[in-house]
N, C-alpha and C positions, 0 to 999 in steps of 0.2 A: 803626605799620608804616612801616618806611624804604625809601626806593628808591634801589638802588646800581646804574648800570651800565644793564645790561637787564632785572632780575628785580626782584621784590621779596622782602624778607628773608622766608623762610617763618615761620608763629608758632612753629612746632615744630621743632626739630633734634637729630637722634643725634648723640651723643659719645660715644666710647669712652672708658671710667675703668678704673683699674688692677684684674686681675683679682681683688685680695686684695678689692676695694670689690664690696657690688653692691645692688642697690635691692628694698628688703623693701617689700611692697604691705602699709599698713595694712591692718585686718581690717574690710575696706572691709564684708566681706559681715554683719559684726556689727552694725557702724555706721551701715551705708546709707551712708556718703560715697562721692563718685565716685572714681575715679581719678585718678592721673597726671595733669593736663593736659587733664583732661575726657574721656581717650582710653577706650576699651574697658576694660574688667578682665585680657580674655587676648584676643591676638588671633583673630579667626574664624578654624577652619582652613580649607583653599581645596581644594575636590575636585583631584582628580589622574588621570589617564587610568590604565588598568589595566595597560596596556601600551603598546612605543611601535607597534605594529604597528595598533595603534586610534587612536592620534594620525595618524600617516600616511593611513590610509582616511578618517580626519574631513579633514582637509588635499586629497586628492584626493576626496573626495564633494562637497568645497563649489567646490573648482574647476574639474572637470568636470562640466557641466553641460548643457543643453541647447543651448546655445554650439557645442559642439564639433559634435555631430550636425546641427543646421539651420543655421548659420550658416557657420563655420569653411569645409565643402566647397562653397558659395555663393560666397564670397569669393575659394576659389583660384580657382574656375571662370572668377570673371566677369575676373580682375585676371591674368591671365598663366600658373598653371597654375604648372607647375615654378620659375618665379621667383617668383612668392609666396610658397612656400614657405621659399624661401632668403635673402627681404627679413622673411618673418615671422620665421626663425629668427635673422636676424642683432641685429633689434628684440629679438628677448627675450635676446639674452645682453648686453644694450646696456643697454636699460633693464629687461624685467619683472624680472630677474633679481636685479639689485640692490634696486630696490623692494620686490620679494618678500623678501629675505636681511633687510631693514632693520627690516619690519615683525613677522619672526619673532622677529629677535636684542632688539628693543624690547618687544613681548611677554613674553617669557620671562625679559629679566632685571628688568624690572618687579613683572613678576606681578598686571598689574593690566589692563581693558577697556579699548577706546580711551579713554573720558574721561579713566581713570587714569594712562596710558602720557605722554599731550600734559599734564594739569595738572604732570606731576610737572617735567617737561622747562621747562615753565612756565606758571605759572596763564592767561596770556594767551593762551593755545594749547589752553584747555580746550576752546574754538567748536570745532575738529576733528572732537573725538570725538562732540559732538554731534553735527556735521552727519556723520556717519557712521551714527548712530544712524537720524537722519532720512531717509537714502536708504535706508537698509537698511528702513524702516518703508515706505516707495513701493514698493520693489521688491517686499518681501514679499507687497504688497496685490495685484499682478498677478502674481507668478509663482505664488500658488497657486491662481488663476483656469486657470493652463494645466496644472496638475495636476489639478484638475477636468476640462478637456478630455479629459485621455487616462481618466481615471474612465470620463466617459463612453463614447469609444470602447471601452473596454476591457470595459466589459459589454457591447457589444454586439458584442465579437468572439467571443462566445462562442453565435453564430448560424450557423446552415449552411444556404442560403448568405450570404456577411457583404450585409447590405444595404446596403452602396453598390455591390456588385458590379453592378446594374443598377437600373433606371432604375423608380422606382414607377409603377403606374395613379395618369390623371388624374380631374378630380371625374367625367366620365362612365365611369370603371370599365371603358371600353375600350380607349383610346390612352395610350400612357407622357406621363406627364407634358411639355409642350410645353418648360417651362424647361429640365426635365433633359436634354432629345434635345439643345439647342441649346449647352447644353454639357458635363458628363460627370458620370456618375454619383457618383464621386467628390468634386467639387466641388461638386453640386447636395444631398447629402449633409450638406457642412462647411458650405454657405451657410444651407439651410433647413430640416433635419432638425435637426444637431447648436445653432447659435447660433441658425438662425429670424430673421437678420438685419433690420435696415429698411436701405432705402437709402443714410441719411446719418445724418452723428452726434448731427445736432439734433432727430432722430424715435427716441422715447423703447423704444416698444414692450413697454412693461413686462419684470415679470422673467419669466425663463425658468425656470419649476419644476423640470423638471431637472435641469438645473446646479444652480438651489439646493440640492438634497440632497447633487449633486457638491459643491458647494464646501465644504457643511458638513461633509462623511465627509473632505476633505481637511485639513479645519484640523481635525478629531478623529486623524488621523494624525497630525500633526505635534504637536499636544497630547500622545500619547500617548507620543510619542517625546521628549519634551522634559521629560516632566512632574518626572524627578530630575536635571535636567540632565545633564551628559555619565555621569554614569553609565549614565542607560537610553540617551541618545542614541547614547554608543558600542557599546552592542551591537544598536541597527540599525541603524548604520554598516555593520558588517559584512557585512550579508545586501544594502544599499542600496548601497555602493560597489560590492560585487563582482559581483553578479548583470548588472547593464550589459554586464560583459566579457564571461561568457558568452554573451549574448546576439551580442552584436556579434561575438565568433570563429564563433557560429551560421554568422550571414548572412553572413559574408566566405566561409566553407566553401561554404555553398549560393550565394553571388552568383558565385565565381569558375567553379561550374559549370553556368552559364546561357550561352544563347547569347546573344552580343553585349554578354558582360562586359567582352571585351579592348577593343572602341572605347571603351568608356565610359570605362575608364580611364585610356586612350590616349588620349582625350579633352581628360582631366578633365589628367593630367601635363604636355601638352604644353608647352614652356617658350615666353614671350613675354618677351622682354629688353625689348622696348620700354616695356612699361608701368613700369621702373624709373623713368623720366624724367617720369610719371605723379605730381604730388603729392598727388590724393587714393587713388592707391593707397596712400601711405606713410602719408596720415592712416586708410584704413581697417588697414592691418596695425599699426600701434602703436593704436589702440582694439582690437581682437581681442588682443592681448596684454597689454593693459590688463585686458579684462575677464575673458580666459580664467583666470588668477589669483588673481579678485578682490581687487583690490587698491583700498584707499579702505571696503571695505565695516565693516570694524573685526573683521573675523569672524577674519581669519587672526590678529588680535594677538589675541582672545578665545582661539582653540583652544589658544594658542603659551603664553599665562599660565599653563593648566595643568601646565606641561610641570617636570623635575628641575630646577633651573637650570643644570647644567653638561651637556644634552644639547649635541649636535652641531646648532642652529639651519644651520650652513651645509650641513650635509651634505644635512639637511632639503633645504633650497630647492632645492637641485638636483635631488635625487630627485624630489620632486612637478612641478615644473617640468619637467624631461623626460618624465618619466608622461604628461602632461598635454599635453604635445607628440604624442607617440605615442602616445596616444588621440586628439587630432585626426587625426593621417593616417590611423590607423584605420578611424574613422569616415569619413574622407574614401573610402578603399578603397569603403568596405560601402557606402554611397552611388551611389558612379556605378559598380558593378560594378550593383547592382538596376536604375538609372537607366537604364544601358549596355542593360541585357535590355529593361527597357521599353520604350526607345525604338527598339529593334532591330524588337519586332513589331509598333510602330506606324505604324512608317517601310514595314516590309512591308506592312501593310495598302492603305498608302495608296500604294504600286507596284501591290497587287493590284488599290485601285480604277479609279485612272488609267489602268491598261494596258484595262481590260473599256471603261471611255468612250472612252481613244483609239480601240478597234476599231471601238465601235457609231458613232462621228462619221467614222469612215473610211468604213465602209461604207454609210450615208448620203449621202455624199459633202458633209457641211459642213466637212469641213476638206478644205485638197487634198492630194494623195497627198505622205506623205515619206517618207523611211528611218524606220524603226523602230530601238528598238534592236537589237543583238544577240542571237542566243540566243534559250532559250525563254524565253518572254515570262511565261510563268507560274510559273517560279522565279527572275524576275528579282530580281537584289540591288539593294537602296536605294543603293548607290553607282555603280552602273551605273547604273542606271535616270537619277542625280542628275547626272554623267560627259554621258548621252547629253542630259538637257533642256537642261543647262548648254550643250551645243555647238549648238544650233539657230539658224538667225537670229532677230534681234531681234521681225521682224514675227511671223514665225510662232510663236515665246514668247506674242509678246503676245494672240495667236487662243486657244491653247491656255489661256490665265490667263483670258479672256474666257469657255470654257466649263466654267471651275471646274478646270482642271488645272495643279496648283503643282508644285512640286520637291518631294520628301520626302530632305529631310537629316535626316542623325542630329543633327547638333550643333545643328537648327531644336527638336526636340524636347526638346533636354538642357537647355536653356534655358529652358523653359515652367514657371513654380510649384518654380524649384528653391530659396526661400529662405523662411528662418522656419517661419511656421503652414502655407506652401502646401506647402511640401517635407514636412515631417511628414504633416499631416492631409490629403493632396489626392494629390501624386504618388507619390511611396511608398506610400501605402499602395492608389491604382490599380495600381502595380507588384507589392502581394502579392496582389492577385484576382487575377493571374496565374500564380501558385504554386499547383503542388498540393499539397493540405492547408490551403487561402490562413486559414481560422478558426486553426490552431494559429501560424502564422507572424505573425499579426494579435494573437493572444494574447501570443505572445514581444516584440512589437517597441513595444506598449504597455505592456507590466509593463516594459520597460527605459525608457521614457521616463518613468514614475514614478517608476519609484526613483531617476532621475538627477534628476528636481527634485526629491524628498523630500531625497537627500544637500544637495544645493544649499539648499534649503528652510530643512533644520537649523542649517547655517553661518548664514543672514540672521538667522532668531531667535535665534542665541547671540551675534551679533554687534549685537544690540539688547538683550539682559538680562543678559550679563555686564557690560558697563559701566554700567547701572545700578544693578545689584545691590550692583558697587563701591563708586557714588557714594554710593549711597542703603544707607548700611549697614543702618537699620531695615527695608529689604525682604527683608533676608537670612532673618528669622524667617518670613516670608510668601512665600518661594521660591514654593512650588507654588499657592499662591493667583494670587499675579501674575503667574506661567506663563499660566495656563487665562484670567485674565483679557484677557490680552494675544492671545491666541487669539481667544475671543469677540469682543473690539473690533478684530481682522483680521477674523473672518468679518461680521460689523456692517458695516464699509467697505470689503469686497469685490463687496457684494451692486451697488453700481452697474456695477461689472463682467459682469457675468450677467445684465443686461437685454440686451434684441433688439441694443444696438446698442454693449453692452459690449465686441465684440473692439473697435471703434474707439478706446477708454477704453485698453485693454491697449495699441494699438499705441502709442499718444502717449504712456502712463510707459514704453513700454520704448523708444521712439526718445528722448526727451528729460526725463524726471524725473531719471535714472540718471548720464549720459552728463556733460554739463558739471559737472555737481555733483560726482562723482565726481575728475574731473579738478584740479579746482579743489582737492580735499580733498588728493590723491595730492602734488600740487606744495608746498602748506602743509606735508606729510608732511617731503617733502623737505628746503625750506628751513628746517626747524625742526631737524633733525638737524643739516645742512652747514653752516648758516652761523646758529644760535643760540645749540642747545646746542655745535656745532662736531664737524666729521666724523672730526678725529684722534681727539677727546677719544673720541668715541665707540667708534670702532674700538677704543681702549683699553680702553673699558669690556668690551666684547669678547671683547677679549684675556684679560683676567681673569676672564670670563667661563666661555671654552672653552678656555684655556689655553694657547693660539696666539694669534698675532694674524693678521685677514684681510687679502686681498691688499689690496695698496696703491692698487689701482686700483678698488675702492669706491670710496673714497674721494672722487674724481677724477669719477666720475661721481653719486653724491649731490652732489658741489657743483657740477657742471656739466652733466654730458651728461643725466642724467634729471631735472634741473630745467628746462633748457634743452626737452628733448623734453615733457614737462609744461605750459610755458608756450604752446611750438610749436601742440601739439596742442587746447590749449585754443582760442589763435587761432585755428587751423584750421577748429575746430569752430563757433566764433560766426561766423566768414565764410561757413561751407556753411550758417547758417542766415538769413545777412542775403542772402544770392546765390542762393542757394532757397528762398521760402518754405514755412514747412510744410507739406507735404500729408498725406492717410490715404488707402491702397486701400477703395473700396466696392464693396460690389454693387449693380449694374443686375438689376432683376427682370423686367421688362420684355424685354431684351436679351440676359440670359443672361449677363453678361462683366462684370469687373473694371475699374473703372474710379478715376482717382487723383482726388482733391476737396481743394480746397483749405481750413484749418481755419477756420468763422465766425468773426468777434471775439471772442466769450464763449471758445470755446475757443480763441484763440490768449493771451485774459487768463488760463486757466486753466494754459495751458502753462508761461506766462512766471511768473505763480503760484508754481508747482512751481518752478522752477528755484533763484528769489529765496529760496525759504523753506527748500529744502533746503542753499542757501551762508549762512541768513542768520546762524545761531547763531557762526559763525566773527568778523566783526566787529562784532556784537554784543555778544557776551560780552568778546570783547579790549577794548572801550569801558568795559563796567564796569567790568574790571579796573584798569582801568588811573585809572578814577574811584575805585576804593578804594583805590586805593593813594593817589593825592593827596590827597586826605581823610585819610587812614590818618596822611598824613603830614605834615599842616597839625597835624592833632590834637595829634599826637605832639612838635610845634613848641611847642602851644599848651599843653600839660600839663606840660613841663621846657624852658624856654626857659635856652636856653644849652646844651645836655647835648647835641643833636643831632648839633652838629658832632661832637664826640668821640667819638659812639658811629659816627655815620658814618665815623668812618678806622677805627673798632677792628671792626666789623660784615663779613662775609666773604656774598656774594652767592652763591645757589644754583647761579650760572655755575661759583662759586670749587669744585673737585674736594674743597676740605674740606668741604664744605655741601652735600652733593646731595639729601639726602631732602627733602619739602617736604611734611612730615605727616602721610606716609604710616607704619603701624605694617608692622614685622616680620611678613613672610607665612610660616604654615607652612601644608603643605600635609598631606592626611592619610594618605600613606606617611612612615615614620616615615625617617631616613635610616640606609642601610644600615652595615655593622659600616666602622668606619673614617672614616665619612663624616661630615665636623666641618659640627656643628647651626649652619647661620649660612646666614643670608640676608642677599647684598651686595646692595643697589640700584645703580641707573645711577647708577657715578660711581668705584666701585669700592668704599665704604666698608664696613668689616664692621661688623654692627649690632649682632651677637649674640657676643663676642667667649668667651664661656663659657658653659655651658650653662644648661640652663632649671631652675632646683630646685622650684619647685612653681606653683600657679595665681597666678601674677601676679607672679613671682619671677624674676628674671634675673640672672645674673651676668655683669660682663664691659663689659652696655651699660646707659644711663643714658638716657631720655627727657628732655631739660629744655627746658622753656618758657620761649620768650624773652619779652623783657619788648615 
């Protein structure tokens, strides 16, 4: 093997030979002898979506996720409200947009998994798609730990009334529970009913047998949905994509007419310019659009392989990308519209308490006489009531704080548990024990958080067994074997998740196994298109692709502004972790309250672990490669001494637009193509392989396989 340039010469390369020629498969099957070049007999055919309306729901099921609903309205809230929105939306037509368009158009004219998509571009670039494989195997192992979670609330919303609504008997069978009083049934619930937590992450507490059964009936869904690959998985796509929305037009209908919907989302909109000038607001709105996407996971170039090759990839990207936009605000809506209502009668309450203490400390005369506020005191509003504390002098504030009398703001409460696990399983769902019907509203709002991480779910494991299915042709016969197996060795290495003190396990792969890795893959993305295989050439390929060419200003940002933002954000990321170090929220049992802990050394090596091992297939693998090819090519020195040089001027490098296949065979896929529709599949680079049709099992006219020497 020679090395010319940047590549090395592939062993295998399509030539097109004149149509009158065409290459007759001995009677291999009489024979026993192998094929061509060692290659297949006939190419495998490659399943195909049924339609494009189940491509698109696979596409939006894997990138709307639970992201959008706990995260996404967390991040306007805390980061400026209406300017988030329009520093997020400018980020995604900047970078997601393009990295999205890049990985669909590589996908589909490939036709092959991430492994496949990066070897072919170049064998040095195979590390990619593994480490792709390898984050999407982390993620997997904790995001179906939190589809177990809504399992388990989700049987038990099928209780009247739902038991977090209040507070259990303690061991004397008399008084509520002393933890629960001290902080709220809701939370006393998620802490020691649902997870049964230990204080910290180095206290083991065995597993949790419920969850066990949750986590297993979760990986039996997703087995079940996987088992014929996108055949079965898209048709519960269908039922997993769309059901979410219902759900979510539900609660938007019932949240806009609650009382104290409009603060909350008055709230929630509020625009803060300042925080533009903010650069971890700009590092969290380019990670949320990073991740809302998923981009890095190798899933959206797995969905996109199966796709016609001359679909509309661009049109694609925008459509989901927008979708996907407007179901976060969505979500954001239906959030602080519930949010808004809860914290309307909490905020009341705690007017009603404060006013009945202010009287009975007046009327004692421990406090001295002041003005009250206005009005009656007994319908007083939280903003009045907040209006009149706010104007008191200082000292007499401080009296009032002294016998347990605060301010009750709304925006004190919209703030409390509004992000991740606490916003799903703690304040939302305290806000639907406030609903009447609260069991049916509890029902709906946890069948929608399962099927948003079942869709989500789907995308991870097709984005870990399409690329190897690829690589590993011999798995191909063992499809459904290595499905279920792959399943089993998820629920195997999920179970350290589901002990007492498993959510701490979830928090640390999903703040840090994911994030830099992911980063790191997304940027190699980039740089391997813009400046390898090169971004014109590509857009060319493209162009021949869909029949246009795209705007010119791809281009422009694959080679600069999303590699640059890629790089950015990478630094960004290793800085908020040298400048913070890691911590996890725990619970205090004792105290009743959330408290943040810093991670031991065993877990800060386990952290640091994960990170290394999810980038390390990247220059690892580019190391061998690059070992075999110097070998390859000493050899190749040492076997025809003299001949080198000559074949090196006469030899045309995988870079060279005549040479782009790099041993990959002709993909058909199994719709047959329609009337008119000439049989040939071009790879990236534009070359047609199939220049005439197929006349029988192993029979081609038109193209020639030949093996170089």
């Amino acid at each position: 093997m020679f090395r010319f340039g940047l590549f090395p010469c592939p062993s295998v390369c399509v030539a097109p030979v004149p149509a009158a020629m065409e290459k007759v498969k001995p009677e291999s099957e009489d024979t026993g002898e192998p094929s061509l070049g060692g290659l297949p007999e006939e190419p495998p055919t490659r399943p195909a979506w049924s339609s494009k309306a189940q491509y698109i729901l696979a596409q939006v099921g894997f990138s709307v996720g639970l992201g959008n609903v706990w995260r996404f309205p967390y991040l306007c809230h805390q980061n400026g409200g209406g300017a988030f929105l329009l520093l997020y939306l400018l980020l995604l037509l900047v970078i997601g947009i393009p990295l999205f368009f890049l990985e669909l158009a590589a996908g589909q004219s490939i036709r092959q998994g991430s492994i496949g998509v990066w070897q072919h571009l170049s064998p040095r670039l195979v590390g990619i798609g593994f480490a792709s494989c390898v984050v999407c195997g982390f993620v997997s192992l904790y995001y179906n730990v939190i589809i177990a979670w809504s399992l388990f609330y989700l049987g038990h919303s099928f209780r009247s009334p739902l038991p977090w609504e209040s507070c259990p008997l303690g061991t004397n069978h008399s008084q509520p529970e002393p933890e629960c009083v001290r902080s709220s049934p809701t939370t006393y619930f998620w802490y020691r009913e649902a997870l049964n937590v230990t204080e910290s992450i180095s206290t083991s507490g065995g597993l949790n047998l419920a969850l066990v059964f949750c986590l297993l009936a979760a990986w039996a869904l997703v087995c079940g949905a996987m088992i014929r690959g996108i055949k079965s998985s898209g048709k519960v796509l269908y039922f997993s994509s769309l059901f979410p929305y219902v759900v979510l037009f539900c609660f938007l209908v019932r949240g806009l007419l609650l009382d104290g919907a409009a603060d909350g989302i008055r709230i929630m909109f509020t625009p803060q310019l300042a925080v533009w000038g903010d650069m971890q607001v700009w590092r969290q709105a380019a990670t949320q659009v990073f991740f809302a996407l998923g981009l890095g996971f190798g899933s959206v170039i797995a969905y996109s392989s199966y796709n016609p090759r001359h679909n509309d990839c661009h049109s694609d990207a925008l459509l989901v990308a927008g979708i996907n936009f407007i179901t976060s605000l969505l979500a954001t809506l239906v959030v602080f519209a519930v949010l808004g209502f809860r914290a309307t009668v909490v905020a009341r309450a705690c007017v009603a308490r404060n006013m009945e203490m202010l009287s009975l400390l007046l009327r004692t005369g421990a406090l001295p006489t002041l003005a009250l506020p206005p009005g009656n005191l007994s319908v007083l509003s939280p903003a009045s009531y907040s209006t009149w504390y706010q104007g008191l002098p200082a000292e007499l504030g401080a009296a009032l704080q002294g016998h347990g009398l605060s301010d009750c703001q709304l925006e004190d409460e919209m703030n409390k548990g509004v992000e991740g696990t606490g916003l799903a399983f703690i304040t939302f769902t305290e806000a639907m024990t406030l609903l009447p019907a609260s069991p049916f509203w509890s029902v709906l709002f946890f069948l929608m958080l399962l099927n948003l991480g079942l869709s989500t779910m789907l995308g991870n494991m097709q984005g870990i067994l399409t690329p190897l299915l690829d690589h590993y042709p011999q798995l191909q016969h063992r499809r459904t074997l290595f499905t279920v197996l792959c399943c089993i060795g998820g629920f195997l290495l999920g179970l350290p998740f589901i002990q007492c003190s498993g959510s701490y396990f979830v928090s640390m792969f999903d703040d840090y196994s994911a994030t830099l890795p992911l980063v790191a893959v997304v940027a190699c993305e980039a740089m391997a298109v813009a400046w390898i295989y090169g971004a014109d050439r590509f857009l060319a390929d493209v162009e021949a692709m869909l029949g246009w060419r795209p705007w010119w200003l791809y281009g422009y940002m694959w080679r600069y502004g999303s590699l640059l933002a890629m790089l950015g954000l990478l630094l960004a990321s290793l800085g908020q972790i040298c400048l913070n170090p890691p911590t996890y929220q725990a619970w205090v049992r004792t105290q009743a309250v959330e408290t943040r802990l810093p991670y031991p050394p065993w877990a800060l090596a386990m952290l640091i672990s994960l990170i290394v091992l999810a980038v390390l297939p990247i220059p690892l693998l580019c190391l061998q490669q690059l070992m075999r090819e110097r070998l390859g090519w000493h050899g190749q020195q040492g076997a025809s001494p003299g001949a080198g040089e000559g074949e090196e001027e006469e030899e045309e490098s995988p870079a060279d637009p005549e040479c782009p296949a790099n041993g990959y065979l002709p993909v058909r896929t199994e719709e047959p193509p329609g009337a008119g529709e000439q049989a040939s599949v071009t790879l990236l680079g534009g070359l047609d392989l199939m220049g005439g049709q197929k006349e029988g099992k192993g029979q081609w006219r038109g193209a020639s396989v030949i093996p170089l020497p």
